[in-house]
C-alpha positions as CSV (number, residue, x, y, z in Angstrom):
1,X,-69.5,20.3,16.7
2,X,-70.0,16.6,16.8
3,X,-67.4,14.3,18.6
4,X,-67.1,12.5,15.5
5,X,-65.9,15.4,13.6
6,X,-63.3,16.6,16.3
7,X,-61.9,13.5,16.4
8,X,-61.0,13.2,12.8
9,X,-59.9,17.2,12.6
10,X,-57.3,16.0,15.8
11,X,-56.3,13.2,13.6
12,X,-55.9,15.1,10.7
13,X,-53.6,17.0,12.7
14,X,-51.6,14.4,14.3
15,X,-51.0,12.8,10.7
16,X,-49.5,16.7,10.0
17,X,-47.4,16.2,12.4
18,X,-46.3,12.8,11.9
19,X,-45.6,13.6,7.9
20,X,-44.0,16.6,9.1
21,X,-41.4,15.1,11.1
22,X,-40.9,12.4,8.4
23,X,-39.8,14.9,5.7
24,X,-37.2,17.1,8.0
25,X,-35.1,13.7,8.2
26,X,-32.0,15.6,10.5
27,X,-28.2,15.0,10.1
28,X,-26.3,12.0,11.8
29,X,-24.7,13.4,14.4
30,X,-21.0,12.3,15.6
31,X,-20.7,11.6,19.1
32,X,-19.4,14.5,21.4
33,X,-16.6,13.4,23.5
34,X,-14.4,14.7,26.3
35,X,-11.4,13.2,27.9
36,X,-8.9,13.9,30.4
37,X,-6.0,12.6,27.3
38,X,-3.6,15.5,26.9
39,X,-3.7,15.9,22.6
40,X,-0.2,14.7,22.6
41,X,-0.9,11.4,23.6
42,X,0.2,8.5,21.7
43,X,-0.1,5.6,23.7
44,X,-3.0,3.3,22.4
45,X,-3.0,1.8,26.2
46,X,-4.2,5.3,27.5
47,X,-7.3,5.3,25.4
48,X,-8.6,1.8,27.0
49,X,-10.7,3.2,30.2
50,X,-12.3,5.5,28.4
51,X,-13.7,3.6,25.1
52,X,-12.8,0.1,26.7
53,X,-15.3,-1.7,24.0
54,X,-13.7,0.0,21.0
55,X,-10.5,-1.0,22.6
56,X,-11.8,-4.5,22.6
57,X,-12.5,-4.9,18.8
58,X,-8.9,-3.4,18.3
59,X,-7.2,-5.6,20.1
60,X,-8.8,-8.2,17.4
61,X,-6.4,-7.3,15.3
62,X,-3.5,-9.2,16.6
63,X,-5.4,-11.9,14.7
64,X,-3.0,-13.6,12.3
65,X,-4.4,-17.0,11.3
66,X,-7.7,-16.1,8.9
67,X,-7.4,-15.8,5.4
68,X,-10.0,-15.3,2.7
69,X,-9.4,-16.4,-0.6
70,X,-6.8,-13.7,-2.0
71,X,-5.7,-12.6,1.2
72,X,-5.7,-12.3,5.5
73,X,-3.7,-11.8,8.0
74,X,-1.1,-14.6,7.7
75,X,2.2,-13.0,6.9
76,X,3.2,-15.7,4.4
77,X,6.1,-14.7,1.5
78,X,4.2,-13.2,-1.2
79,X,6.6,-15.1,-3.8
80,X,6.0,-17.8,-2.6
81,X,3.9,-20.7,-4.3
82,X,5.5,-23.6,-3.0
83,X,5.3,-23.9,0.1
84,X,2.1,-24.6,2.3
85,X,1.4,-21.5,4.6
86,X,2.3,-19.6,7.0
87,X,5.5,-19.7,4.4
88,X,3.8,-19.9,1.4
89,X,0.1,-19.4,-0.5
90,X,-1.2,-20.7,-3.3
91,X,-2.0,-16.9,-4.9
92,X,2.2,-15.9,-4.5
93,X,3.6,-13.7,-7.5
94,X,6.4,-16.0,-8.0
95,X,8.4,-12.9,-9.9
96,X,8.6,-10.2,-7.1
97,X,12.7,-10.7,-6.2
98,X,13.4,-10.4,-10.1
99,X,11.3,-7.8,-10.4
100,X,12.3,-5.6,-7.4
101,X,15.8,-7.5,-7.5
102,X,18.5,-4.3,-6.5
103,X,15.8,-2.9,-4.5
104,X,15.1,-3.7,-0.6
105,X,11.6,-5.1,-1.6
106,X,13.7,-7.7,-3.5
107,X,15.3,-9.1,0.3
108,X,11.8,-9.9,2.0
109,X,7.9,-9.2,0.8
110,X,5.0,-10.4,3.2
111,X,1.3,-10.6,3.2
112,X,0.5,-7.4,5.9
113,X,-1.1,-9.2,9.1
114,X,-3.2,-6.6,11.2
115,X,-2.5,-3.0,11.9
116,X,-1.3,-4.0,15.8
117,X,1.7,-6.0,14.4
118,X,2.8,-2.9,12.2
119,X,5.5,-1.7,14.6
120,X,7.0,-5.6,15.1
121,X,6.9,-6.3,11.3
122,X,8.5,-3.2,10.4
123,X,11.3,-3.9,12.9
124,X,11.5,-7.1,11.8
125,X,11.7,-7.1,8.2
126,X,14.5,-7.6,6.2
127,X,14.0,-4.8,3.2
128,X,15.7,-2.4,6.8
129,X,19.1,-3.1,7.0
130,X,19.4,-5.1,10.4
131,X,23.2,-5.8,10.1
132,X,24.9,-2.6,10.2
133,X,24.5,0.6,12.1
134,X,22.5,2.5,9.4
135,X,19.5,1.3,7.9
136,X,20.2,2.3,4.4
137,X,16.3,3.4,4.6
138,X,15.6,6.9,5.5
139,X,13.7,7.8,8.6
140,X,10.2,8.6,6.4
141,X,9.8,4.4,7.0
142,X,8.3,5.1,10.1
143,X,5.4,7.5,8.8
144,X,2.7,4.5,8.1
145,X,3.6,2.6,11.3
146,X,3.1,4.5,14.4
147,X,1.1,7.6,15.4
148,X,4.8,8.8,17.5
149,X,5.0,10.5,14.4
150,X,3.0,13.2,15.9
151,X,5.9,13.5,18.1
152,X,9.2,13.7,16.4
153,X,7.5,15.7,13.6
154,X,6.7,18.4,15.8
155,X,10.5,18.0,17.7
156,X,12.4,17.2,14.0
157,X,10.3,19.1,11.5
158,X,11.0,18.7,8.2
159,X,15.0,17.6,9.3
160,X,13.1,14.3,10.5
161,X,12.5,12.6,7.4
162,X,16.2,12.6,5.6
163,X,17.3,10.8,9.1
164,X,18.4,7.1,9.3
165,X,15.7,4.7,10.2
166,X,17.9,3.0,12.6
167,X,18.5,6.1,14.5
168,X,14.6,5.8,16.4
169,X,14.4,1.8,17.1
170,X,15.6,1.8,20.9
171,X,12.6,4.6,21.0
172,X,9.6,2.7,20.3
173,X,7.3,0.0,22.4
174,X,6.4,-2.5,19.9
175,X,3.0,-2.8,21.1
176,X,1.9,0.5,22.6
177,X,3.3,2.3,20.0
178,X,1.8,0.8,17.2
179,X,-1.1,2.2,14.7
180,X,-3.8,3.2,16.7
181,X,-6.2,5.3,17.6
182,X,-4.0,8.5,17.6
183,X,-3.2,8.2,14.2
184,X,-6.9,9.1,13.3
185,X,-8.4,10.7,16.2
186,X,-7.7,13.9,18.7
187,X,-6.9,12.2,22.1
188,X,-9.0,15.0,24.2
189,X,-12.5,14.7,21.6
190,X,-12.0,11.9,19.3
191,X,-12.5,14.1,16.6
192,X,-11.6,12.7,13.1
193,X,-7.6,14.1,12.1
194,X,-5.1,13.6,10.0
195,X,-1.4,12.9,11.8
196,X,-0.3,12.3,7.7
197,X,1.9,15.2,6.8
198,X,1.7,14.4,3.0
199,X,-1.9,14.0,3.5
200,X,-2.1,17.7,5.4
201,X,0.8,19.5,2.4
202,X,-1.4,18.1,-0.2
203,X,-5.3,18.8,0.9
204,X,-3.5,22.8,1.7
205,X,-2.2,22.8,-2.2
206,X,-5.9,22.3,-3.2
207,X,-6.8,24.7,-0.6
208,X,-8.9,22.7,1.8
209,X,-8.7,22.1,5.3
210,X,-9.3,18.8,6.5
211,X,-11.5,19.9,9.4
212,X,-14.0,21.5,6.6
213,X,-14.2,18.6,4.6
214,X,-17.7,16.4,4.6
215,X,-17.5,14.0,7.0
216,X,-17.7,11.4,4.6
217,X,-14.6,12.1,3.4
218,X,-13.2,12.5,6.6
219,X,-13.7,8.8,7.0
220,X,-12.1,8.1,3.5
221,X,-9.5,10.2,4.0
222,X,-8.0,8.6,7.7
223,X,-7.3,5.5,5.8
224,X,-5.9,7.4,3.0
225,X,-3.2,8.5,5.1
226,X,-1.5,5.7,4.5
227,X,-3.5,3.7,1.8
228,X,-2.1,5.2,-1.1
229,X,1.1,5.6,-3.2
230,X,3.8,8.2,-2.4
231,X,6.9,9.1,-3.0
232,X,10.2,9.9,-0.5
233,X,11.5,13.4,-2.7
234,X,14.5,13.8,-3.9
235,X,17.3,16.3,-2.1
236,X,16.7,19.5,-3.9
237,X,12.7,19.0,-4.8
238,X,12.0,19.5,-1.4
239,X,12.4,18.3,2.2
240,X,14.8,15.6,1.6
241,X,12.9,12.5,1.9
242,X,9.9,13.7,2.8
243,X,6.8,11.4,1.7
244,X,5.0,12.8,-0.7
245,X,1.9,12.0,-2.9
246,X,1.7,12.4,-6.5
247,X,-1.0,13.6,-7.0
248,X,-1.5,17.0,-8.9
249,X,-2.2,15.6,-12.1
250,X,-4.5,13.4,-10.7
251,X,-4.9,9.7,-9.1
252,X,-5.6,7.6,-11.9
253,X,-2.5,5.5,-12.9
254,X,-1.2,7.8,-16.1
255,X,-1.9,10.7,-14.3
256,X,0.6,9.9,-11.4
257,X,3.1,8.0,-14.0
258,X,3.4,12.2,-15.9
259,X,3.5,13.6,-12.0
260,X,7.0,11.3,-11.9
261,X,8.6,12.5,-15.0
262,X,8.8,15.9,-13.6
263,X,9.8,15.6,-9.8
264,X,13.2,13.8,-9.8
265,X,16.5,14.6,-10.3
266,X,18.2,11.3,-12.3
267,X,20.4,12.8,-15.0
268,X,20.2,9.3,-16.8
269,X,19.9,10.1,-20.6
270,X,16.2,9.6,-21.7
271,X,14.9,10.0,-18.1
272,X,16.1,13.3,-17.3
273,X,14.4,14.9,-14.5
274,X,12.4,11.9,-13.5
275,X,11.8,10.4,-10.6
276,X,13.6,7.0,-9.7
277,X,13.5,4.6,-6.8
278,X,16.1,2.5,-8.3
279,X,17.7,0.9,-11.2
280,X,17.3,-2.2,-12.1
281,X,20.3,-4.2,-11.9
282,X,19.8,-6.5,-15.3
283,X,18.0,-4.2,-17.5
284,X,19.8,-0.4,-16.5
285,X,15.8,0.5,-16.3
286,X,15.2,3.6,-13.6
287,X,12.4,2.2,-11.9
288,X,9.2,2.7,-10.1
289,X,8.1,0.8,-6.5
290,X,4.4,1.5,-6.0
291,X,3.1,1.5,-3.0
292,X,-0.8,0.4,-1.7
293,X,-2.9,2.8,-3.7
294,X,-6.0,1.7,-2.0
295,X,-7.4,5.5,-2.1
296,X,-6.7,6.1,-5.3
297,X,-8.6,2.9,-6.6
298,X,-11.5,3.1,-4.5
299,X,-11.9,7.0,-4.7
300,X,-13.3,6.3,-8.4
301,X,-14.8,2.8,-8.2
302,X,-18.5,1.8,-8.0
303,X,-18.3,2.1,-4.0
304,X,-16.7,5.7,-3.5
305,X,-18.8,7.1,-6.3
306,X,-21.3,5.9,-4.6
307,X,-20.4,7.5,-1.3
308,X,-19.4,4.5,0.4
309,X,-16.7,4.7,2.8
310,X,-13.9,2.7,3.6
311,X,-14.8,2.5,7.3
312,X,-18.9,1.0,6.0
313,X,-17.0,-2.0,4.7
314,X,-14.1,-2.8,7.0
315,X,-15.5,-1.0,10.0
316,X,-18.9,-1.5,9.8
317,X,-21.0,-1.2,13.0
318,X,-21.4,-3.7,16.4
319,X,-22.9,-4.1,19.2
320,X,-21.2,-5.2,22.3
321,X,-22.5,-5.9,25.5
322,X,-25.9,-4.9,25.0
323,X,-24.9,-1.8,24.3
324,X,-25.8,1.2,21.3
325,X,-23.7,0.7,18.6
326,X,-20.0,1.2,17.5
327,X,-17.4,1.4,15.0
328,X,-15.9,-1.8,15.1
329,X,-12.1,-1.2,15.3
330,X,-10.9,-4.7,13.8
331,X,-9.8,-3.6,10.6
332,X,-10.5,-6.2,8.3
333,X,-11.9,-7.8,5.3
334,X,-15.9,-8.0,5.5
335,X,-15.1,-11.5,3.5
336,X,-14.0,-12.9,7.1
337,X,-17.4,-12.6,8.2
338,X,-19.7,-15.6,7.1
339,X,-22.7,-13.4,6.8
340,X,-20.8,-10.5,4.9
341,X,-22.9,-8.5,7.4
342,X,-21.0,-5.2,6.0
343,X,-22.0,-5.8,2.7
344,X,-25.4,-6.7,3.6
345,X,-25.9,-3.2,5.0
346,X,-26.6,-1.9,1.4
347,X,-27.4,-5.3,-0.3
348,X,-30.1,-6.1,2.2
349,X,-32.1,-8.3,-1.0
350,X,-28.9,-10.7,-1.9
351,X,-27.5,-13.5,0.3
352,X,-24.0,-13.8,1.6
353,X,-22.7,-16.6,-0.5
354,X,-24.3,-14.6,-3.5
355,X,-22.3,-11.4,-2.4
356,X,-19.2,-13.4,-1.7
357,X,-19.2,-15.0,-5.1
358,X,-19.4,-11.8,-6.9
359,X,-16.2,-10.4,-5.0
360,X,-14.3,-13.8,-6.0
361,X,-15.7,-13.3,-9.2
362,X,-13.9,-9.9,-10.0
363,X,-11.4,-11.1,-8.0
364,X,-10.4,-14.3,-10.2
365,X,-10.6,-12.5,-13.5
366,X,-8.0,-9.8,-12.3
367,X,-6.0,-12.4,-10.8
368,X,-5.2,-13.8,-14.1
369,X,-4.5,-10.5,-15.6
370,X,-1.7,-9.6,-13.2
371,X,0.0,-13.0,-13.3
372,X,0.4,-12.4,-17.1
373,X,1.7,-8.7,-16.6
374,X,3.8,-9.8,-14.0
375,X,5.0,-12.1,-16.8
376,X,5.7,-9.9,-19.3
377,X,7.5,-7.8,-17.1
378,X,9.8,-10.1,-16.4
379,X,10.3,-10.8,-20.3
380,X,11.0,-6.6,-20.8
381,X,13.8,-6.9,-18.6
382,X,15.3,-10.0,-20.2
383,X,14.8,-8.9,-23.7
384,X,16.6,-5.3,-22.4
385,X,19.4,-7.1,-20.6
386,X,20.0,-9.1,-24.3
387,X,20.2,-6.1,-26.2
388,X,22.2,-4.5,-23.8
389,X,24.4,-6.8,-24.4
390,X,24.1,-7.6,-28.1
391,X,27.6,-7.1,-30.0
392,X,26.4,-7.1,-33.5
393,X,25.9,-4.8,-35.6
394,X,23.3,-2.2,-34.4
395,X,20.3,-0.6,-35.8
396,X,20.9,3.3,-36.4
397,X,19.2,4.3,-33.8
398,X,19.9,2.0,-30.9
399,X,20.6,4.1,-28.7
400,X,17.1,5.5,-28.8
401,X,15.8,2.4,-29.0
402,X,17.1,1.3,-25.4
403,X,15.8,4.4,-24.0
404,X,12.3,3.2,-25.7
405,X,12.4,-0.1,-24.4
406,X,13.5,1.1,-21.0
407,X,10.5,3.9,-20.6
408,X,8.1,1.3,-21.7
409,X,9.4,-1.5,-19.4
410,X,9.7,1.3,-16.7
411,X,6.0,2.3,-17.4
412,X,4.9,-1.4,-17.6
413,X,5.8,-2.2,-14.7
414,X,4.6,0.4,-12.2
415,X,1.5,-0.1,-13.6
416,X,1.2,-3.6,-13.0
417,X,3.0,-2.8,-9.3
418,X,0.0,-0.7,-8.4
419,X,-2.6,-3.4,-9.4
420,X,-0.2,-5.9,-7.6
421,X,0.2,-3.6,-4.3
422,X,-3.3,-2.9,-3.8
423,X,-5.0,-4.3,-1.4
424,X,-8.3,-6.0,-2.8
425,X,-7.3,-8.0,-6.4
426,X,-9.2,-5.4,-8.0
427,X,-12.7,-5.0,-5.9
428,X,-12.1,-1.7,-5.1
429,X,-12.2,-0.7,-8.5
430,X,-12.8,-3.2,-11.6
431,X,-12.3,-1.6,-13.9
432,X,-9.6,0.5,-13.2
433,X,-7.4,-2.6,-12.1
434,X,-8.5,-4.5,-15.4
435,X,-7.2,-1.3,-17.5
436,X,-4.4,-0.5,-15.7
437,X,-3.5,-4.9,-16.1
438,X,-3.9,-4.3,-20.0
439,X,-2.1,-1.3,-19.9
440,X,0.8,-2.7,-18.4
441,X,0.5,-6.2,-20.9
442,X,0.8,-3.5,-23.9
443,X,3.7,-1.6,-22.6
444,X,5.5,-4.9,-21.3
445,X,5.2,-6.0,-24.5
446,X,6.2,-3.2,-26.3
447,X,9.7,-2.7,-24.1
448,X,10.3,-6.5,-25.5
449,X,9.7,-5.8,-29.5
450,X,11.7,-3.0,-28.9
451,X,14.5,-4.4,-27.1
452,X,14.4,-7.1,-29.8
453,X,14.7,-4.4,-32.9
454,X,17.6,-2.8,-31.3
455,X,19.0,-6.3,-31.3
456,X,18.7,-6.4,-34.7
457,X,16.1,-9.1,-34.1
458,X,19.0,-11.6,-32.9
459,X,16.8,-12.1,-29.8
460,X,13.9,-13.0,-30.8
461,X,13.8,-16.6,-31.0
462,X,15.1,-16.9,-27.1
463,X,12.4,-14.6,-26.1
464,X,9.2,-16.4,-28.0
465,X,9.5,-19.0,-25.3
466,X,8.4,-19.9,-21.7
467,X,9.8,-17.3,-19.4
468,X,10.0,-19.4,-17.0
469,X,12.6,-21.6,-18.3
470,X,14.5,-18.7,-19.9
471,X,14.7,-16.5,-16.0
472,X,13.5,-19.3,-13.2
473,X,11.8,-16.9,-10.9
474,X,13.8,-16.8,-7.6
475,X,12.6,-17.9,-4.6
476,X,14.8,-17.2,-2.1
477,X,16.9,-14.2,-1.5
478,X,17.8,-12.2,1.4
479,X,20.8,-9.9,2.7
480,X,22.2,-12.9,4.7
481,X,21.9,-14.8,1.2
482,X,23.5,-12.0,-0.1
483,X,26.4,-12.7,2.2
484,X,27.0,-16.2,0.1
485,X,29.3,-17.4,-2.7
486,X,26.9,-20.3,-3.1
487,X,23.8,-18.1,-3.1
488,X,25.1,-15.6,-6.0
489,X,26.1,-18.2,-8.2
490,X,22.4,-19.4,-7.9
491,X,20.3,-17.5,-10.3
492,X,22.1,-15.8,-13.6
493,X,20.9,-12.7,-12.4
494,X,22.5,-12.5,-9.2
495,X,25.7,-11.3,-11.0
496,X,24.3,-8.1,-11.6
497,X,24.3,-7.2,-7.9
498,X,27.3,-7.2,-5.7
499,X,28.5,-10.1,-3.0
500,X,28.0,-8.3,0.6
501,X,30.6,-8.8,3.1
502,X,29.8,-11.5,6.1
503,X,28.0,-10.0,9.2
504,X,26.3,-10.9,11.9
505,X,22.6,-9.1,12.7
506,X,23.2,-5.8,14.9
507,X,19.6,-4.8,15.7
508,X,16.9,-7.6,16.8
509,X,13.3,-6.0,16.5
510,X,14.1,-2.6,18.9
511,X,16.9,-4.0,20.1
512,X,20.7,-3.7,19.8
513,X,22.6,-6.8,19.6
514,X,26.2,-5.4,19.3
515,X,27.1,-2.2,20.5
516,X,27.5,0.7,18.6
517,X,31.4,1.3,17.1
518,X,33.8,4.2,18.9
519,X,32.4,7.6,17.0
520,X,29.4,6.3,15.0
């Protein structure tokens, strides 16, 4: 046989190969780890020598001066529009203490800075109750904010949750304790886990297992521990307390707003059965505090159809050192990075101020939409307060009419809430955010014409103008505040909630500033 012809039969057969190998494209494999780290431990300081560059991108996160347009990590007062930052920011919701007013959100609101300052912010912040021995929170406040949970689950059970939030803040080290890396990985492999017991109750009520789960969703699923709205359940519905996702209808916005007319225990006529975080103090409404439903926007939007991850976008890879690369463990916005490299991972063909404009874009447009839902909001409560207090003659059926009004400003409001408490001004999901916005506009507005018919109309002229100048949105109010003649007679709403007595701070961060009284 001729040389020529060997050669190009050994080709042939190299180009088999080569073709071969192409199409038999293997799985990703994740990294196989082994540490001496018992699987109790909690400590983030214990992980350092072994993954001491992943330690150093975490540590990033005590970062608290950047801000991108909507957002960062400067813990400014989210009502606040008029002053500069680190107070204020020109994008503040200047409605949030009349709209939570009665509610601890109403005392103190903040932009969150990184995950590493979780443990001093929550110690810190006034919606806890820092001047008496109790924090009129339940213990369940600690479930986002440290991965100790692990701990005093497994010593408390289910008896942990109902406990007083106060009653574990001499236990804590504000940094070492903080979110970290045992709230998503096992300290002896670095496998992926959940520490979330809502998270683990509800993936074993759809019967799955989180260690069976692709990995994919695995990655989704360790920020959606905490990146979601939940629930603390009512005594009697369950562990008291206990966090809870409402989920079981499903994790669009009406779907969870049916899951909460079924799983309370308010006896209030109309609302029977519901669930209730509170009543608001000028419109008698039973009322709904969303959370940060991050999850449950993303889980349908254009990148979690798509199979994109929370961790591609705010943990996308790096290379330190020279060396292969990692998950970068600075938790953060992909806006902060002038080359939107993390977006660029996917949209190799389109530039970074071209990506960066399309986010503000989206961004802008539901903006505008959840400054006039937060508007109308504020109107539903104001036109119910009105007819609550109308003494003329009344429509037939006024009583029903209230309950209307109430279940409409009730619904109008959480749904605006959950545009307002997630985390990206709508990128995560559009069009979800934009619906759920009009939504919330159409039930606002219906709580006000029909708070305005059980007035027997009397109310309509007040309420066709600014709202502004008929409720000044309030700008400063805290439990010291609270404490003041001066303060209450401030804002014509403050006489719907009650004048606390004069007291001097008891806890300072983990600390306790006056000792605890003879048999508390």
């Amino acid at each position: 046989m001729p040389r020529s012809t060997i050669l190009i039969a050994l080709l042939a057969a190299l180009c088999a190969l080569a073709l071969s190998a192409c199409s038999e494209v293997s799985e990703p494999q994740t990294p196989v780890f082994k540490t001496d780290l018992a699987e109790t431990e909690n400590k983030n300081s214990k992980f350092k020598p072994d993954f001491p560059l992943h330690y150093e991108t975490y540590l990033r996160n005590n970062e608290s001066e950047i801000m991108t347009e909507y957002g960062g990590s400067v813990a400014y007062n989210k009502n606040d529009g008029v002053n500069p930052l680190p107070e204020g920011y020109k994008y503040a919701q200047p409605y949030l203490k009349n709209l939570w007013l009665g509610y601890p959100f109403s005392y103190e609101y903040r932009a969150a800075r990184g995950h590493t300052y979780a443990m001093k912010d929550i110690l810190h912040i006034d919606r806890l109750d820092r001047y008496n021995e109790k924090a009129g929170l339940p213990a369940t406040c600690w479930n986002c904010k440290t991965p100790k949970m692990n701990e005093w689950v497994a010593e408390y059970g289910d008896d942990f949750w109902a406990k007083d939030f106060n009653e574990f803040r001499e236990q804590v080290d504000l940094d070492d304790d903080t979110i970290g890396c045992a709230n998503c990985h096992n300290p002896t492999n670095m496998e992926l886990r959940l520490y979330s017991e809502p998270l683990k109750v509800y993936l074993a009520s759809q019967g799955k297992e989180f260690k069976d789960l692709p990995r994919n969703d695995q990655r989704a699923l360790v920020c959606g521990q905490c990146h979601v709205e939940y629930y603390f359940t009512d005594e009697g519905m369950g562990a008291a307390k206990k966090p809870v996702f409402p989920w079981t209808e499903g994790l669009d916005p009406e779907e969870m707003y049916t899951y909460y007319k079924s799983h309370g225990i308010t006896t209030t006529p109309g609302f029977e059965g519901h669930f209730v975080d509170w009543v608001h103090p000028v419109s008698k409404t039973p009322m709904l505090k969303a959370q940060h439903p991050e999850y449950e926007f993303w889980h349908n939007g254009v990148h979690g159809a798509a199979g994109v991850s929370c961790s591609d976008c705010h943990m996308s890879y790096t290379r330190l050192d020279g060396k292969k690369k990692i998950s970068n463990h600075h938790w953060t916005s992909p806006l902060k990075d002038p080359d939107m490299k993390a977006c660029r991972q996917c949209h190799t063909d389109k530039s970074p101020e071209y990506l960066r404009e399309r986010v503000l874009y989206t961004q802008h447009k539901v903006w505008d939409q959840l400054m006039i839902a937060q508007d109308i909001s504020v109107k539903a409560h104001e036109a119910i307060r009105m007819a609550a207090e109308y003494a003329g003659d009344k429509p037939a059926d006024y009583d029903q009419l209230m309950i209307d009004a109430r279940e409409m400003c009730r619904k109008g409001q959480f749904f605006w809430d959950l545009v307002s408490a997630e985390n990206s001004v709508g990128f995560h999901n559009p069009a979800k955010a934009l619906d759920t916005l009009a939504r919330s506009q159409q039930f606002s507005q219906k709580a006000v014409d029909t708070a305005i018919k059980a007035a027997s109309f009397t109310t309509a002229q007040a309420l066709s103008g600014d709202i502004r100048e008929l409720v000044p949105p309030i700008l400063e109010h805290s439990r010291k505040l609270q404490q003041s003649q001066e303060h209450m007679a401030s804002h014509a709403w403050f006489k719907y909630i009650p004048l606390l007595p004069e007291k001097e701070l008891m806890w300072d961060e983990n600390k306790r500033l006056i000792p605890p009284s003879p048999g508390s």
